[in-house]
C-alpha positions in Angstrom: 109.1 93.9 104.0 105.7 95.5 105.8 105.3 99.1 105.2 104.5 100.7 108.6 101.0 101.8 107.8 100.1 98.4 107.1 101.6 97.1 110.3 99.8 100.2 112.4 96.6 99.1 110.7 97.0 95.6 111.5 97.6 96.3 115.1 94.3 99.0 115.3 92.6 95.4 114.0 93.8 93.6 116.8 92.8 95.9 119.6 89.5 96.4 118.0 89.1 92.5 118.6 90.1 92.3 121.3 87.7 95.1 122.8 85.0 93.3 120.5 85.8 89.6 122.4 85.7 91.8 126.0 82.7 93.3 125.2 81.4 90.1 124.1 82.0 88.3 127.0 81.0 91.3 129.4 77.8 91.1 127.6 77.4 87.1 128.1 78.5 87.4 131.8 75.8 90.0 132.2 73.0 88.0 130.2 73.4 85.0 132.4 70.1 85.1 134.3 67.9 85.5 131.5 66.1 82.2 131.0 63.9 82.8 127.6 64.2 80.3 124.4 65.3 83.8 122.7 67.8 85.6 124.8 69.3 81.6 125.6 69.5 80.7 121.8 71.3 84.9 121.0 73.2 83.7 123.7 74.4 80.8 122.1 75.2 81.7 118.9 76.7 84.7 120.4 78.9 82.4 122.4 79.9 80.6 119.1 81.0 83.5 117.5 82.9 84.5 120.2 84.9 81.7 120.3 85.6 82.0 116.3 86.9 85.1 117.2 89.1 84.4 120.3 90.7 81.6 117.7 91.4 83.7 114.9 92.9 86.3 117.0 95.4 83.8 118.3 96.1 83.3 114.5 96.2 87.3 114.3 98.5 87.3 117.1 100.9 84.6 115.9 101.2 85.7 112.6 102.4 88.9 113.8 104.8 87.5 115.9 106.1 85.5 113.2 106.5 88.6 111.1 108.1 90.7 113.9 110.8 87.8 114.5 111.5 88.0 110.9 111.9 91.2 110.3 114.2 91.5 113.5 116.3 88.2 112.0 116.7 90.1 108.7 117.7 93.3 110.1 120.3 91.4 112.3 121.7 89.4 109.3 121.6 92.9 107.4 123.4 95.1 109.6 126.0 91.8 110.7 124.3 91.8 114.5 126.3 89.0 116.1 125.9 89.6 119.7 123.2 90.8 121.6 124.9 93.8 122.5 125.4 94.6 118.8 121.9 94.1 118.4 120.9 96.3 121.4 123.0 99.4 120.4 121.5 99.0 117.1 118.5 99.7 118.3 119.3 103.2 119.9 121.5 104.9 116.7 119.7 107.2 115.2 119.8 107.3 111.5 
């Protein structure tokens, strides 16, 4: 199982993305009118990498999902969670 401070760390990474891929594209939005060989070829490698890095946050993204619905299937399978009610008043005991 993921220890919490991994998982916090993990989710810092993907907001800092995510602000990195906004910026990014603020940046290219803003950038537009500028015509030169060199702004147009920053421009286009900038666009490149910011597409590498919208993918690999998807991949970010779904891994954690995939670890979030397997934790929550092992908890339910450890504490016997049948229904969704069970599951739900699970959720607010306090231990």
């Amino acid at each position: 199982m993921e220890c919490p401070e991994n998982s916090h760390t993990q989710e810092r990474l993907i907001g800092d993305l995510r602000q990195v891929i906004e910026n990014a594209e603020e940046l290219l939005k803003n950038t537009d009118h500028y015509s030169s060989i060199l702004y147009q070829g920053a421009r286009a490698r900038l666009l490149h990498a910011l597409q590498t890095a919208t993918e690999e946050l998807a991949r970010f993204e779904d891994a954690q999902l995939t670890r979030m619905i397997a934790a929550t299937h092992a908890a339910n399978v450890l504490h016997h969670d049948v229904t969704g009610e069970a599951k739900m008043m699970r959720a607010f005991l306090t231990e």
